[in-house]
KETOR-920199 format. One line per field, with one value per residue (C-alpha): x, y, z; residue in one letter. Coordinates in steps of 0.05 Angstrom, whole numbers, plus 5000, padded with zeros to 4 digits. Layout:
<rs>
X: X ... .
Y: Y ... .
Z: Z ... .
residuo: a ... .
</rs>
This chain:
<rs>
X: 5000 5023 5001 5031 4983 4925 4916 4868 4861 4778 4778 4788 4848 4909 4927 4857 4848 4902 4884 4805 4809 4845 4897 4856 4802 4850 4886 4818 4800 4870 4864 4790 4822 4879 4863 4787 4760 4709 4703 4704 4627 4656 4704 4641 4622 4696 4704 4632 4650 4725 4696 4642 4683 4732 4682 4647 4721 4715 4656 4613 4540 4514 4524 4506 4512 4539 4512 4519 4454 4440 4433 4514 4511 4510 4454 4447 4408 4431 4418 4442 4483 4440 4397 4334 4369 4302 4318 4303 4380 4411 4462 4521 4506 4530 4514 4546 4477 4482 4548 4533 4467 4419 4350 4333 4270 4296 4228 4251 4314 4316 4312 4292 4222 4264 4218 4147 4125 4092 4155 4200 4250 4328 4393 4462 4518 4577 4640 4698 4749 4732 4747 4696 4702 4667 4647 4605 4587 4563 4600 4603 4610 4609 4565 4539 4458 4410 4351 4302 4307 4393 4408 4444 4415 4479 4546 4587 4563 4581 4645 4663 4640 4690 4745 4739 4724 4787 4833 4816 4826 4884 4924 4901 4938 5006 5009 5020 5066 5114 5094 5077 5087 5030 4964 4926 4910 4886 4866 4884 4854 4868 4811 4828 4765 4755 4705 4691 4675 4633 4609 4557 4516 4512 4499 4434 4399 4412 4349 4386 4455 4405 4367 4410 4474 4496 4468 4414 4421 4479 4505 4589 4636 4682 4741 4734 4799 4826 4887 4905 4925 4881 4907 4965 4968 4962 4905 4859 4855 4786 4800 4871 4831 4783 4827 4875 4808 4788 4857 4846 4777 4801 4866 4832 4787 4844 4834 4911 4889 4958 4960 4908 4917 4879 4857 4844 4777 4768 4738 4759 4804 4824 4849 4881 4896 4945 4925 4881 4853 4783 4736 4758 4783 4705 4685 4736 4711 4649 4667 4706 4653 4612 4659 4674 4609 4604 4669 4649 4592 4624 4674 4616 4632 4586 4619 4596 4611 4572 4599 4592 4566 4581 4580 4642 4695 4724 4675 4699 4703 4738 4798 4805 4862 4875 4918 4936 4977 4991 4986 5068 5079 5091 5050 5039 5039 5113 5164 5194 5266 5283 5252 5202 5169 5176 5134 5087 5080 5069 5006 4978 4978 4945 4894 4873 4868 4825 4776 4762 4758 4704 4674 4681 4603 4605 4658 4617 4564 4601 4609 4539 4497 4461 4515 4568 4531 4538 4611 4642 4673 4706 4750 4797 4742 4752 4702 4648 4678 4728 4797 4870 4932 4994 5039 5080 5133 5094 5046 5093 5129 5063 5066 5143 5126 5077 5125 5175 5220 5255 5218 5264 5260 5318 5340 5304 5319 5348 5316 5370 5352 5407 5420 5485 5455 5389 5393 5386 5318 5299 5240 5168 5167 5109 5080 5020 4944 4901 4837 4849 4792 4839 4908 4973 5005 5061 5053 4973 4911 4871 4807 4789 4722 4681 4639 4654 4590 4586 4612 4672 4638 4607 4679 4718 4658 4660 4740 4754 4702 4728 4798 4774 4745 4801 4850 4798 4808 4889 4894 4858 4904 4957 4939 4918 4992 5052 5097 5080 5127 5100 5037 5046 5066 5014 4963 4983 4992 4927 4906 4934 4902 4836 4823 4896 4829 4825 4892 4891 4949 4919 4882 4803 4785 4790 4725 4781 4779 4702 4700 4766 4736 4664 4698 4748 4674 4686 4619 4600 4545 4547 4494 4476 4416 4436 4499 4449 4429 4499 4476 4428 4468 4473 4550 4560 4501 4538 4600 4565 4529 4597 4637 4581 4578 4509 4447 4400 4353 4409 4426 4365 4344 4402 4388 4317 4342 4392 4336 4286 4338 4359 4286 4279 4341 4319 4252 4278 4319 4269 4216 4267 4289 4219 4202 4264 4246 4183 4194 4256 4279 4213 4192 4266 4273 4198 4206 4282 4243 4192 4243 4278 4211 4197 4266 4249 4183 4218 4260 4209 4177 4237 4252 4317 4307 4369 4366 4414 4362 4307 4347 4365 4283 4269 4319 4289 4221 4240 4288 4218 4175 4229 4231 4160 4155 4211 4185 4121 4145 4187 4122 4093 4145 4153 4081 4084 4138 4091 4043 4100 4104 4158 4213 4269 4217 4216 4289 4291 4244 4279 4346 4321 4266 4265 4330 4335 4277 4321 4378 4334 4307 4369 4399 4341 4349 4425 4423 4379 4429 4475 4434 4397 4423 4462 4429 4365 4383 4356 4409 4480 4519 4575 4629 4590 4602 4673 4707 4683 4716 .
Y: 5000 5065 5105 5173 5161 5131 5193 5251 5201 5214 5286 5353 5368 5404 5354 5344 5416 5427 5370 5395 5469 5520 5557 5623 5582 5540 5608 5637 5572 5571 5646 5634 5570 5599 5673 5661 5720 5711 5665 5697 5692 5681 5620 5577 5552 5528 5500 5461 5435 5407 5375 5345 5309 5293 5266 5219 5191 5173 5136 5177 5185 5239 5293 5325 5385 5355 5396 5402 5407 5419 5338 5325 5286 5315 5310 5314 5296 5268 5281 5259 5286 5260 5317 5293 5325 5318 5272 5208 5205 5247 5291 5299 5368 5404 5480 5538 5545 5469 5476 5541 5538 5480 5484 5430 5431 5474 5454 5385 5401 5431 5511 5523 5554 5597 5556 5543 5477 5512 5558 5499 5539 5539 5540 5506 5541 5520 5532 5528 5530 5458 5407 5358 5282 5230 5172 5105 5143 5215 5285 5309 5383 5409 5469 5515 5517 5577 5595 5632 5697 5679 5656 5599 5524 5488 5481 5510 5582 5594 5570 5606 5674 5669 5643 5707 5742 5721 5733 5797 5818 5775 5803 5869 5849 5816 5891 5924 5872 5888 5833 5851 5795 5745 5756 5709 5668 5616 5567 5496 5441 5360 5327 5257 5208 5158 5103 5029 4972 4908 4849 4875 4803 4816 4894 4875 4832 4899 4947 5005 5000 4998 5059 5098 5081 5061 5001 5028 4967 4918 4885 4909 4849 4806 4852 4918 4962 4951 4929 4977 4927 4957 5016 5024 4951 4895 4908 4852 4817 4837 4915 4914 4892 4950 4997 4985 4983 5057 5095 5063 5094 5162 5173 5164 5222 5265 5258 5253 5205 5192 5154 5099 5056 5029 5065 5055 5010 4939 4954 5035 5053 5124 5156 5222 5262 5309 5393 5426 5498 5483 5488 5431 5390 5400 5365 5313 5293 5289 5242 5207 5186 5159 5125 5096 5063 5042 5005 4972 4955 4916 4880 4847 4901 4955 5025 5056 5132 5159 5190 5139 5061 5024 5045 5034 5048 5103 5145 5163 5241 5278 5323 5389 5392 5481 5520 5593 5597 5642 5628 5644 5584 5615 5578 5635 5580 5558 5558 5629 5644 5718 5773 5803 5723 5725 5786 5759 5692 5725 5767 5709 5671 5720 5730 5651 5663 5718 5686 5629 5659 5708 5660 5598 5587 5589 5530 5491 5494 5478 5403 5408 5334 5283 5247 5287 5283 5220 5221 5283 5284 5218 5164 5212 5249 5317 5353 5399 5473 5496 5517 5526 5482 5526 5489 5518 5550 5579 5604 5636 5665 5697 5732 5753 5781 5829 5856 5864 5814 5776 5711 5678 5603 5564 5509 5443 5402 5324 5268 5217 5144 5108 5068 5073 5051 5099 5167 5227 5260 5337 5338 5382 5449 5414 5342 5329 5337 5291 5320 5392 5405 5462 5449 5472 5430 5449 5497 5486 5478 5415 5417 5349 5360 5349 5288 5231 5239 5316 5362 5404 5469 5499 5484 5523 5572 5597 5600 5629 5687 5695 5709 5755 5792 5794 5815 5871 5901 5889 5924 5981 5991 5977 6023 6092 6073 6117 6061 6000 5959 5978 5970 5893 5888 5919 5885 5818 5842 5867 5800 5754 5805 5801 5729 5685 5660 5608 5576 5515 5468 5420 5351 5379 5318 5334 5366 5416 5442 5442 5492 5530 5550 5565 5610 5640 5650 5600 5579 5511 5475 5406 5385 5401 5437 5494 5497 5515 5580 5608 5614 5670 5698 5769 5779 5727 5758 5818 5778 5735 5793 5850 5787 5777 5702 5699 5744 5747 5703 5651 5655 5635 5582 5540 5537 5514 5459 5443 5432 5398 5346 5340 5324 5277 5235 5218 5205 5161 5125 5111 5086 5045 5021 5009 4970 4924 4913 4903 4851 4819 4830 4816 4758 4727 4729 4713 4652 4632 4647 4592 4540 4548 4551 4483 4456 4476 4437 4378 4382 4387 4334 4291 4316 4353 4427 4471 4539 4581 4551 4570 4638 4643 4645 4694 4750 4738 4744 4811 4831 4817 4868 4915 4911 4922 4981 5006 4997 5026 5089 5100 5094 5144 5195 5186 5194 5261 5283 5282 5332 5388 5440 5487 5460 5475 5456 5393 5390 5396 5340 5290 5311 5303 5257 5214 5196 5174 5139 5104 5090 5060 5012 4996 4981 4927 4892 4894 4852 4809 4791 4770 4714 4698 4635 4663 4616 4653 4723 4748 4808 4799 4815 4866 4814 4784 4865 4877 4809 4781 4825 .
Z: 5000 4978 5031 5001 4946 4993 5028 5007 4944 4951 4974 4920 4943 4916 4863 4844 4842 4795 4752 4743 4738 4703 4737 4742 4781 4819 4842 4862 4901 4942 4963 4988 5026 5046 5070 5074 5022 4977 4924 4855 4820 4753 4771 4811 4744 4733 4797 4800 4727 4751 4810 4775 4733 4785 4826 4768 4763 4834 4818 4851 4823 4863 4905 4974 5015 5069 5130 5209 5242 5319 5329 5342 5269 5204 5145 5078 5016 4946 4886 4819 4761 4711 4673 4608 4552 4516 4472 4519 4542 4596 4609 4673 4699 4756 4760 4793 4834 4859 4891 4918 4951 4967 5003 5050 5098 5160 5193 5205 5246 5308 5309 5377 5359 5290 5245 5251 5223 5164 5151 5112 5074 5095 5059 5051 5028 4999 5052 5007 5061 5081 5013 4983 4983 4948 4994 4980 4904 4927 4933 4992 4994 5066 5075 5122 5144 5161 5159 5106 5161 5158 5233 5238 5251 5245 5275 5223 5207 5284 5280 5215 5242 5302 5267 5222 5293 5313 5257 5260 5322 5327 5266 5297 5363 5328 5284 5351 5376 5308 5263 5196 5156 5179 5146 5191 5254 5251 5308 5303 5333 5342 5377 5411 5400 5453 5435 5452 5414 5432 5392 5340 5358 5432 5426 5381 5450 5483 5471 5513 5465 5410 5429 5476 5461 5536 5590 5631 5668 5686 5747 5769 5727 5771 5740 5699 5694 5763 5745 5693 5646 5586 5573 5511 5514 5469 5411 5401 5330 5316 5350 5305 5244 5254 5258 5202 5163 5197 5183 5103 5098 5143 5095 5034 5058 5079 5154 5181 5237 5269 5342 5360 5422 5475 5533 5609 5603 5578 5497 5502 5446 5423 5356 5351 5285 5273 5277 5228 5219 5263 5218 5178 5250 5265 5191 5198 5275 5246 5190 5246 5289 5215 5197 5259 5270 5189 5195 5261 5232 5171 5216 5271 5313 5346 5364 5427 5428 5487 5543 5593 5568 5624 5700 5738 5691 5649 5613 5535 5526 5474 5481 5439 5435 5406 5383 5356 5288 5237 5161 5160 5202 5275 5333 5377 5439 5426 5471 5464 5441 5441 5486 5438 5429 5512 5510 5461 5489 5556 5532 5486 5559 5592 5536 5546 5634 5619 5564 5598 5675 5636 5597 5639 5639 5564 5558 5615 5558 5507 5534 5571 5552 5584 5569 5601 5668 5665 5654 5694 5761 5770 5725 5693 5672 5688 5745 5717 5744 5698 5717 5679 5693 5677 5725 5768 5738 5679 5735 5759 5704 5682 5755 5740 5669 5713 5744 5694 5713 5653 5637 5588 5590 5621 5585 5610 5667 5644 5658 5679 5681 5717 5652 5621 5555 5555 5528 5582 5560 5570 5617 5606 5657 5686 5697 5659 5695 5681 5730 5700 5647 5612 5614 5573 5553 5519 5452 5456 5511 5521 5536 5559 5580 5514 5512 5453 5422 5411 5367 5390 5342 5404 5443 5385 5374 5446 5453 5386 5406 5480 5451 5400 5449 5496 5439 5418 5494 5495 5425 5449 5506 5470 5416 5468 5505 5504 5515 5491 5528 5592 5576 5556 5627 5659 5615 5640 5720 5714 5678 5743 5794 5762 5728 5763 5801 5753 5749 5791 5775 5841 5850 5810 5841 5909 5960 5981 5907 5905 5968 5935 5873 5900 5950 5886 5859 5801 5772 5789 5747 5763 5723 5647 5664 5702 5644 5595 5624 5609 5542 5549 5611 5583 5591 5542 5492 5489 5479 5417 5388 5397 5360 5312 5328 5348 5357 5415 5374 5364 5431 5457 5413 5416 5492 5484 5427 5491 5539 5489 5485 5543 5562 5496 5510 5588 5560 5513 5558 5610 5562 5548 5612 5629 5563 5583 5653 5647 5583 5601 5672 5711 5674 5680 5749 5767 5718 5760 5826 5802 5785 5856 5887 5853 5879 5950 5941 5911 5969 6023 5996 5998 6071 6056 6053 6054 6085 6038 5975 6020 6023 5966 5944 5993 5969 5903 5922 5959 5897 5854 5901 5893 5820 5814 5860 5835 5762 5779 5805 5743 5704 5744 5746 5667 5656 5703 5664 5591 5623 5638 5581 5605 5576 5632 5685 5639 5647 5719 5728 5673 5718 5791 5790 5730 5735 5807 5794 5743 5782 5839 5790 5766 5829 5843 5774 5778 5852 5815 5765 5815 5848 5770 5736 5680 5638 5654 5643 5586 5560 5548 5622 5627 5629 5569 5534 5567 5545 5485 5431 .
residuo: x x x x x x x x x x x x x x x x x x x x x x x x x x x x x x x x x x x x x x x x x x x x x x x x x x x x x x x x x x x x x x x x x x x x x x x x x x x x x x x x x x x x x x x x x x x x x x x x x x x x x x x x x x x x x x x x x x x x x x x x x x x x x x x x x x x x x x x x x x x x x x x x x x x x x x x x x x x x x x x x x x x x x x x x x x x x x x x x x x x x x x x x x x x x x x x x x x x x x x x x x x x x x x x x x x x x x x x x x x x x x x x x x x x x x x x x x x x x x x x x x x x x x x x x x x x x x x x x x x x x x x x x x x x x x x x x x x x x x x x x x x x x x x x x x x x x x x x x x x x x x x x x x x x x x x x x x x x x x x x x x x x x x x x x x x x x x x x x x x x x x x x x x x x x x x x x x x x x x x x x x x x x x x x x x x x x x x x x x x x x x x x x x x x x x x x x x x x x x x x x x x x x x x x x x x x x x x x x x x x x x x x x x x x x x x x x x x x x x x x x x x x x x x x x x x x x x x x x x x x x x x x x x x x x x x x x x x x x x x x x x x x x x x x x x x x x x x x x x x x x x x x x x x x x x x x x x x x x x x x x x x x x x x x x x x x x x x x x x x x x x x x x x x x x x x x x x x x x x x x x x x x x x x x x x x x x x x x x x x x x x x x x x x x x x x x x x x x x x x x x x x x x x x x x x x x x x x x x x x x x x x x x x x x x x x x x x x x x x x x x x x x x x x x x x x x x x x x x x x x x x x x x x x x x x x x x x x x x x x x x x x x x x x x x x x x x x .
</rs>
């Protein structure tokens, strides 16, 4: 395999580019990539011509705007290239006005109360930055999504609008720092997937996989990841197999997916790709997680990618993993070399403590799901209030550069190894933390607190927009000051007085943390609920509407598509838990019940009755009350929960009351798998879903 030639072999890339269109259009196209300006009107018909014919020698047959509505998956429809030419034969067409703009039903996604049922029109349009594929015989051209009135119903318009939010203001900020070369920057972004995969024959006999994509029900198996022997170890034949056949189908698309291991739980895996400008890191995560259940699906295999499957081990989240760079190559996170890149790096630092201590809500809501809940707090997830890990010595470096002192970096410390054979290694200014939900890392931030499932848009969206902002205010100083060099310092000592609140480079796992950052006055929203308010919080409406991210309207509609599905997804889940319960459970363990009861009378009868059989018949008949009383107030709680129309009152309800109900149910069918003759247990067990891979 020539995997030079594999990759981007199915996407209209640079060689494909050249190959298809003229060198006027293929100019045109690179400088609306590259510098994101407008595409020339006169060279669409070029371009929509070349990739047509491009894409028919890929085999494809149709195409698609390929489109990210607010559902965490994308959309699309396809249609043909085959025109009547009148003549009863047909022509290949592919117009100017098809690439540019399509018009799917924007009544049938969610909007958030932005369109009525009877108001159907919306709009795709072409985003040029991000390049078309062909995959299983249909173009995909990745495109934005509005509405007929123009606000945004998708992922992608949002993000676009604060990358250009950013560039601005960040270009703005490097002129005053004495750059004048770079022409953009441009935030980069590598998002680790975590997923797990199970046997595609024992995930069908499970309704809640099926449905809701994680076990609502499932007793603790005799070993889970205890003894850490899971993670980065060997890869299972089947799990190998997979993903040799994922990285195939991801290269040929153009998605550099670089590192895949296993991680910390029995059947978790991970893949991480290498950096790319957001907007297409957001596309490619999304063709990720497709393709990732496709494949799995082809080899037996099921692919789990919600935020917490199984109880009692390591959740799966997804880390977003960002960046700052300019289009001339600098990364303005790098290790700095000369004083002027101190001083720069020093105020890009301080820009990123001030956005997020402002704006921590708004990254809380970024990775807000029912999901998440599930998954934050505990098994190297990280907690749910958001702090920075600097370590240390960058910590307090930032401090120093406040006060004028010199902040060059000392060369690194060595690592020695006591080995006469082993290389002596430079060692990191800091130790890695795991617990912290925004750490550095090195030349970039990780944000680890995303769950697997979503889309990191919002993530990028509300981080791109916070550091506009914050470069907007240090350009303004920067540009009233008399001295420029003094005001760089005072910028970032006023930036650790006011926001150094949120650096934390501790245990986030710890109660002492909890009361620490409540009494810092760090918002804490535990739950997804009281995370979605932050959307229409006012200081971050301003923010969104001064940026030109999102309106009012916007605002407030994406946090009523949050709550509606917040409420949807619990529903769904304990409809399903009580369909499965009621159908499978019960029945089971009344039936197994029946069969020991008919042993103890067999045994009477024969005059030798053993107490622990006795017993044993007696916690099942209790574990069967339980069960139903248990299953009956679900029922009741779920059928309270149809009649409530406020839709965060809704929430509230699904969150506090619906849910326990579910876990107390739970916690009565899950005893009664322990003492339930395995051969009489009706769904596949956890050790069933954990070990046979």
């Amino acid at each position: 395999m020539d995997l030079t030639k594999l990759f981007g072999s199915k996407v209209f890339g640079d060689a494909a580019m050249r190959e298809h269109l003229s060198r006027e259009a293929y100019q045109s196209l690179k400088r609306t990539q590259e510098e994101g300006l407008s595409l020339d009107p006169d060279i669409a018909k070029a371009v929509a011509e070349g990739m047509k014919d491009w894409a028919i020698s890929q085999g494809a047959t149709h195409y698609t705007h390929w489109f990210q509505p607010l559902t965490n998956i994308t959309a699309g429809k396809h249609d043909s290239f085959l025109e009547p030419d009148g003549k009863g034969g047909v022509l290949l067409e592919f117009s100017p006005k098809a690439l540019v703009k399509g018009e799917p039903d924007a009544s049938s996604f969610p909007s958030g109360g932005l369109r009525a049922t009877f108001e159907a029109r919306g709009y795709t349009a072409w985003d040029p930055t991000s390049p078309a594929f062909v995959r299983d015989g249909t173009l995909y051209i990745p495109t934005a999504f509005c509405s007929y009135t123009g606000e945004a119903l998708d992922q992608k318009t949002p993000l676009l609008r604060s990358m250009q939010a950013l560039n601005t203001e960040g270009v703005r900020l490097l002129r005053l720092l004495g750059n004048t070369t770079s022409r953009c920057v441009i935030p980069t972004v590598g998002a680790e997937q975590e997923y797990f995969l199970i046997d595609r024959a024992l995930y069908e006999k499970r309704l809640d996989l099926k449905i809701c994509g994680r076990t609502l029900l499932g007793a603790k198996p005799p070993k889970g990841q205890e003894l850490d022997d899971h993670y980065c170890g060997r890869i299972r034949l089947r799990v190998a197999d997979f993903m040799k056949a994922l990285d195939e189908e991801l290269w040929a698309l153009g998605v550099p997916c670089k590192t895949k291991h296993n991680e910390a739980a029995p059947t978790q895996h991970e893949m991480a790709p290498v950096y790319d400008q957001a907007n297409v890191a957001c596309d490619h995560n999304q063709l990720t997680m497709e393709m990732m259940r496709v494949t799995a699906k082809r080899k037996g295999l099921a692919c789990l990618l919600h935020e917490k499957p199984f109880a009692g081990i390591n959740g799966s989240g997804k880390h977003n993993n960002y960046a700052l760079s300019t289009d001339d190559g600098k990364n303005l996170l790098g290790t700095p070399h000369t004083p002027a890149e101190t001083r720069r790096f020093g105020l890009f630092l301080a820009a990123f403590v001030q956005a997020v201590d402002e704006y921590a809500d708004l990254l809380r809501v970024s990775a807000a799901s029912t999901g998440n809940d599930c998954r934050l707090g505990g098994y190297e997830a990280p907690p749910a209030i958001i702090s920075i890990f600097l370590g240390e010595k960058l910590t307090q470096s930032l401090y120093s550069a406040g006060k004028g002192e010199d902040t060059l970096e000392e060369p690194g410390q060595m690592l020695k190894t006591g080995v006469s054979a082993l290389p002596d290694l430079v060692k990191d200014d800091s130790d890695r933390n795991r617990t912290s939900p925004f750490a550095f890392t090195g030349n970039k931030f990780e944000f680890r607190m995303v769950g697997s499932s979503q889309s990191i848009a919002l993530t990028n969206v509300v981080l791109n927009t916070a550091l506009a902002d914050v470069f907007s205010e240090f350009s303004a100083r920067l540009e009233a000051a008399d001295d420029r060099e003094a005001e760089i310092q005072k910028i970032i000592a006023d930036v650790m007085r006011e926001h150094g609140r949120v650096i934390f480079n501790g245990n986030n796992y710890s109660e002492a943390w909890v009361q620490e950052a409540k009494r810092r006055g760090l918002p804490v929203l535990n739950s997804a609920v009281e995370a979605f308010d932050a959307l229409t919080a006012p200081k971050n409406i301003e923010l969104f509407e001064r940026q030109k991210v999102f309106t009012r309207v916007e605002c407030e509609s994406r946090r009523e598509i949050m709550l509606e599905n917040y409420v949807k997804v619990i529903n769904i889940e304990a409809a399903t838990m009580i369909e499965m319960v009621r159908r499978q459970i019960y029945p089971a363990v009344v039936r197994y019940a029946g069969d020991i009861a008919e042993t103890v009378n067999r045994m009477r009868t024969a005059g030798a009755v053993s107490s622990s059989v006795v017993g044993q018949l007696e916690a099942l008949t209790v574990l069967i009350d339980q069960i139903d009383s248990e299953l009956v107030a679900l029922r009741e709680a779920y059928a309270r929960s149809q009649s409530i129309e406020d839709v965060h009152a809704g929430a509230v309800f699904m969150r506090d009351t619906v849910r326990g109900c579910m876990d107390s149910l739970r916690t009565a069918c899950d005893a009664a798998e322990r003492i339930t003759d395995a051969a009489c247990w009706p769904i596949p067990t956890y050790t069933d879903l954990l070990t046979r891979v």
